[in-house]
Steps between C-alpha positions, in 0.01 A plus 500: 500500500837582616582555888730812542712533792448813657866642553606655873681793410474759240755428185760787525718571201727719710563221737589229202758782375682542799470097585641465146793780559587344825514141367761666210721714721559155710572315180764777390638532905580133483657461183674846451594639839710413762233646713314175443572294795534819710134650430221408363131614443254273680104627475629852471744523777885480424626207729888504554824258611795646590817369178754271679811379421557087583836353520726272648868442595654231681303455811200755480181609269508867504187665445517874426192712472362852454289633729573895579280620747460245745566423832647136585180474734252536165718191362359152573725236305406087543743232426277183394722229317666619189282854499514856690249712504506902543239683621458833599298886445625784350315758655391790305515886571171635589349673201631867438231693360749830460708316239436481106658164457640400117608173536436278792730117413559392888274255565387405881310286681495130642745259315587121429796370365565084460873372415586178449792399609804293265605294821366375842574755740522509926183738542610504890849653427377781220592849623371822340593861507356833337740752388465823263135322358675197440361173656781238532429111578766255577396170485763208594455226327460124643819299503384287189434814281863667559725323168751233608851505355635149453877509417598228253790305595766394243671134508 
């Protein structure tokens, strides 16, 4: 005689469909749209990162991100080694219950964003601003980083 488990929840077709649907929306997010790394569906809620720019010139990492909305006191960004971390809230708008919305894109809530970081950088020197919805990192980098020009001599 066979021993059946007895199963703990009821078996919901509905619930496989929109499992399924969610699972394929991700797939086409990450390999279609731009979107990818800035939102994402996780268990039915759309997590998002603000898009950033990373680059360098001679002396500083530059990080530029976009983050319209916020405040500089809803920012929280960590130096650790070679990586910086953003963190922050975008608030929403209570709900409106007079308006007949027909598309609603902005995304808001609580946010994580990791960067890794070409060169070694002086965490205790990095300045920030916010200006216009633009957040702007400078990051000097350690004497070793910064190139070296060696002038050849001719005989």
């Amino acid at each position: 005689m066979a021993v059946l488990k007895k199963r703990t929840e009821e078996w919901s077709p509905l619930r496989d469909i929109m499992v399924f649907r969610d699972e394929m929306d991700r797939l086409f997010e990450n390999v279609f749209s731009p979107w990818s790394l800035r939102r994402r569906r996780v268990g039915g809620e759309i997590v998002w990162a603000p898009e950033v720019d990373v680059y360098e010139d001679e002396n500083n990492v530059i990080i530029e991100a976009e983050i319209p909305g916020l405040k500089p006191e809803e920012l929280d960004i960590n130096v650790t080694g070679n990586t910086v971390t953003l963190k922050g809230e975008k608030k929403g708008e209570k709900e409106k219950k007079a308006k007949n919305y027909h598309l609603l894109e902005r995304t808001y809530g609580s946010f994580e964003r990791v960067i890794e970081l070409p060169v070694e950088v002086e965490a205790a020197k990095a300045k920030a601003r916010l200006k216009n919805g633009v957040l702007e990192v400078v990051l000097p980098k350690v004497a070793e980083a910064k190139p070296k020009q060696i002038k050849v001599e001719v005989k």
